[in-house]
C-alpha positions in Angstrom: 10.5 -64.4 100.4 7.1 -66.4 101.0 5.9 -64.9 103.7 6.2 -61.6 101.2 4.8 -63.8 98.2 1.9 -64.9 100.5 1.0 -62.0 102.0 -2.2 -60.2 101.3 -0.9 -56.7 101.0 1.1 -58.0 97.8 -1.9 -59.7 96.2 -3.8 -56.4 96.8 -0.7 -54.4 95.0 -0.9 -57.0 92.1 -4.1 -56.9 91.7 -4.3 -53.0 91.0 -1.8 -53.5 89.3 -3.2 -56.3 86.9 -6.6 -53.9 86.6 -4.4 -50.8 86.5 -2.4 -52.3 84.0 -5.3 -53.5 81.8 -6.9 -50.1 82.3 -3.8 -48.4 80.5 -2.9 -50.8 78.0 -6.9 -50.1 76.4 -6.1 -46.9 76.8 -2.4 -46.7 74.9 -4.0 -49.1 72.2 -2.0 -51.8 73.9 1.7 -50.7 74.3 3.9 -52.9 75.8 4.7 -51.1 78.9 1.6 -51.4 80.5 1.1 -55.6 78.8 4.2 -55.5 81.2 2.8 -54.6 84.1 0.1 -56.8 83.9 2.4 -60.2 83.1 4.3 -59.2 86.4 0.9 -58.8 88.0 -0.7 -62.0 86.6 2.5 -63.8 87.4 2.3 -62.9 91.3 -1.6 -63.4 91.6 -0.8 -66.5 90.0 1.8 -67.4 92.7 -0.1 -66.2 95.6 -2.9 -68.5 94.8 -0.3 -71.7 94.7 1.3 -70.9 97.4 -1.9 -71.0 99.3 -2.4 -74.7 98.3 0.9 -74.9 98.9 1.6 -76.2 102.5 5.0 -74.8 104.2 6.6 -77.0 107.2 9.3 -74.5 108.0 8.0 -73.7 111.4 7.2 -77.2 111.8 7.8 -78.7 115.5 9.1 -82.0 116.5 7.3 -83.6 119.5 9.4 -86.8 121.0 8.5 -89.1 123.8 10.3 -91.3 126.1 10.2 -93.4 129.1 12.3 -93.3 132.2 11.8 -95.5 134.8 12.0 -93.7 138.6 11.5 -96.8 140.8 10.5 -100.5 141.2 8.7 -101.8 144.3 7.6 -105.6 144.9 5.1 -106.6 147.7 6.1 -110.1 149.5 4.0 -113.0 148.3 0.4 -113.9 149.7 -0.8 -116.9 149.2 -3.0 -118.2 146.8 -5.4 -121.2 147.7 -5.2 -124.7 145.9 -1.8 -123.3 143.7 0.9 -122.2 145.7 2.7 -124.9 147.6 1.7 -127.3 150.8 4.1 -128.6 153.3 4.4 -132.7 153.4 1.5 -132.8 155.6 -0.5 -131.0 153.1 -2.7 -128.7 155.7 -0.3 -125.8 155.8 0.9 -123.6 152.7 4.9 -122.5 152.4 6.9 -120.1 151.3 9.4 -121.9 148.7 11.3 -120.6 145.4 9.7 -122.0 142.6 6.2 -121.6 144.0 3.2 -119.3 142.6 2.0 -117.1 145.0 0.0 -113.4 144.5 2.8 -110.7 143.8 2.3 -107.0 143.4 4.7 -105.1 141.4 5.1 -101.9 140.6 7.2 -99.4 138.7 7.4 -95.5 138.4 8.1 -94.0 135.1 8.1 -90.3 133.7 6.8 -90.0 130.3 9.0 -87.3 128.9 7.8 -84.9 125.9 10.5 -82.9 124.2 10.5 -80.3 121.4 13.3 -81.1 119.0 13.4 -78.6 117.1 13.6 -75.1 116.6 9.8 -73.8 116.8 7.7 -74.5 120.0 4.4 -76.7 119.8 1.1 -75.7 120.2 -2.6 -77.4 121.5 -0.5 -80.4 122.8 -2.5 -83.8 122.8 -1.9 -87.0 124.2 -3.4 -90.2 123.1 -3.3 -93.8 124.5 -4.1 -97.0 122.4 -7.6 -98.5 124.0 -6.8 -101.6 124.6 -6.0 -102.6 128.7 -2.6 -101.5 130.0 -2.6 -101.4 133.8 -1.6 -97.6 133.4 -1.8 -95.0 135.9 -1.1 -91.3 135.1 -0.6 -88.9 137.8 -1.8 -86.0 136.2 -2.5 -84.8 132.1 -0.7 -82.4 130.2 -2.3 -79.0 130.0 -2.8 -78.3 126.0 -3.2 -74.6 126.9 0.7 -74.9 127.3 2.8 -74.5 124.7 5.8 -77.5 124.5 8.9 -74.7 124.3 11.8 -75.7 122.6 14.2 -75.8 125.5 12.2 -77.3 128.5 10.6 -80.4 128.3 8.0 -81.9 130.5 7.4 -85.2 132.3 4.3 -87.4 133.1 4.3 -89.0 135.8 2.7 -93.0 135.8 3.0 -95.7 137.3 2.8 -99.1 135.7 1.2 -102.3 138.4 0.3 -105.6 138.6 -1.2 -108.3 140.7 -1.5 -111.7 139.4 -0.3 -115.4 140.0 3.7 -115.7 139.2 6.6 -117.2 140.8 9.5 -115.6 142.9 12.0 -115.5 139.8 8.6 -114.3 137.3 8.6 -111.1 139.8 11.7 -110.4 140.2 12.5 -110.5 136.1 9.4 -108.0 135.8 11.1 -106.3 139.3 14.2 -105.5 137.3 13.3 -105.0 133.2 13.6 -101.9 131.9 9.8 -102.2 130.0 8.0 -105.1 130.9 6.3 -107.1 128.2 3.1 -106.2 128.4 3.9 -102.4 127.7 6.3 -103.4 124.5 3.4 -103.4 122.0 1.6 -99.6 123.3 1.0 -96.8 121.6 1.2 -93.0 122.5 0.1 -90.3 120.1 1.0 -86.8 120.3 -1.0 -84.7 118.5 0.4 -80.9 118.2 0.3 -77.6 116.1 2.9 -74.8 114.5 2.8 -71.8 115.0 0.7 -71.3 111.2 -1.6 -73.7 112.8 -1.2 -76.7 110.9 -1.2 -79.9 112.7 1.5 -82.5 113.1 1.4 -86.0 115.1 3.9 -88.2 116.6 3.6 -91.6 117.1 5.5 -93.4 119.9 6.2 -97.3 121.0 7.6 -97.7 124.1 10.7 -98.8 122.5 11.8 -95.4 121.8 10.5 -95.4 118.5 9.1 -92.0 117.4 7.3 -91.5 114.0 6.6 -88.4 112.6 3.5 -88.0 110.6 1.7 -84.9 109.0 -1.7 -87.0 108.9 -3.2 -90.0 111.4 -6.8 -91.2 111.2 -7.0 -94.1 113.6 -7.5 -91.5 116.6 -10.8 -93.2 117.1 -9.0 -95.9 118.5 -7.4 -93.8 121.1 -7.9 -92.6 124.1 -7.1 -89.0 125.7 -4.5 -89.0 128.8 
């Protein structure tokens, strides 16, 4: 019914039909069947032009993101000088638990993006918070691509670090499911409907997705 309501071939109709109408009423001195005809023609016009300042979110999509975590890899420890631990001679540096030594670790996510909902997404945009994360994405989503409602998509990162910790520091980052560092990110997805009106989500690492028909903090983004 609004797609008929807001289409331009009914305001056309109305329209004749408001001067038509006005043409015949001066003409019949004003009868009421053609004061009639222009009511119900004044009425549409008049509902046409609302409608247009009217936004409708029925084909509305709803873009979600999510992290899965592919793998974990952690380098053995090298040494660093005047902090990790001596022997009792104090010339020769040791392996021990407890000491701090240089570890690498690493872990391989997917950044999943799924439509949930019933109308695909349009002129996909991804967003990062610019502030440092040490992020690495394998490739960027193609916004020429439309997000289709049954067949999401998955960006490849990987999340590393190499800094000063001991062997029970690494192997707690080794083995959580999102490391501290990543808790407080940000990811915004910035996407259209098929009537071309544009929608954002935002999304924490926690799996928290927000869904917002305005943002204006993207300059304190970054594309991905």
């Amino acid at each position: 019914m609004r797609n008929f309501l807001e289409n331009i071939k009914t305001f056309v109709v109305e329209l004749i039909g408001l001067i038509g109408g006005f043409i015949w009423a001066k003409q019949t001195n004003w009868e009421y069947e053609p004061m009639i005809l222009m009511a119900v023609s004044a009425v549409g016009i008049l509902i046409f032009t609302t409608l247009r300042f009217i936004p409708t979110h029925e084909d509305r999509p709803i873009v979600e993101l999510e992290f899965l975590t592919k793998g974990t890899f952690r380098s053995p420890p090298d040494i660093i000088a005047n902090m990790s631990p001596k022997d009792e001679t104090g010339q020769y540096f040791i392996i021990e638990e407890g000491g701090t030594y240089l570890f690498r670790v690493k872990k391989s996510f997917d950044l999943i993006i799924r439509n949930n909902s019933k109308n695909n997404a349009y002129n996909l945009t991804l967003y990062k918070i610019k502030e440092s994360y040490p992020l690495t994405f394998e490739k960027k989503y193609n916004p020429l691509e439309p997000l289709l409602i049954d067949k999401p998509n998955a960006l490849p990162f990987n999340y590393q670090v190499y800094r000063p910790m001991t062997h029970q520091d690494a192997e707690v980052l080794l083995h959580t499911d999102l490391p501290d560092d990543l808790k407080s990110l940000v990811f915004i997805a910035q996407y259209k409907s098929e009537s071309r009106r544009t929608y954002y989500t935002r999304f924490n690492p926690m799996n928290q997705n927000e869904h917002l028909n305005k943002f204006s903090e993207l300059l304190h983004y970054e594309k991905i």
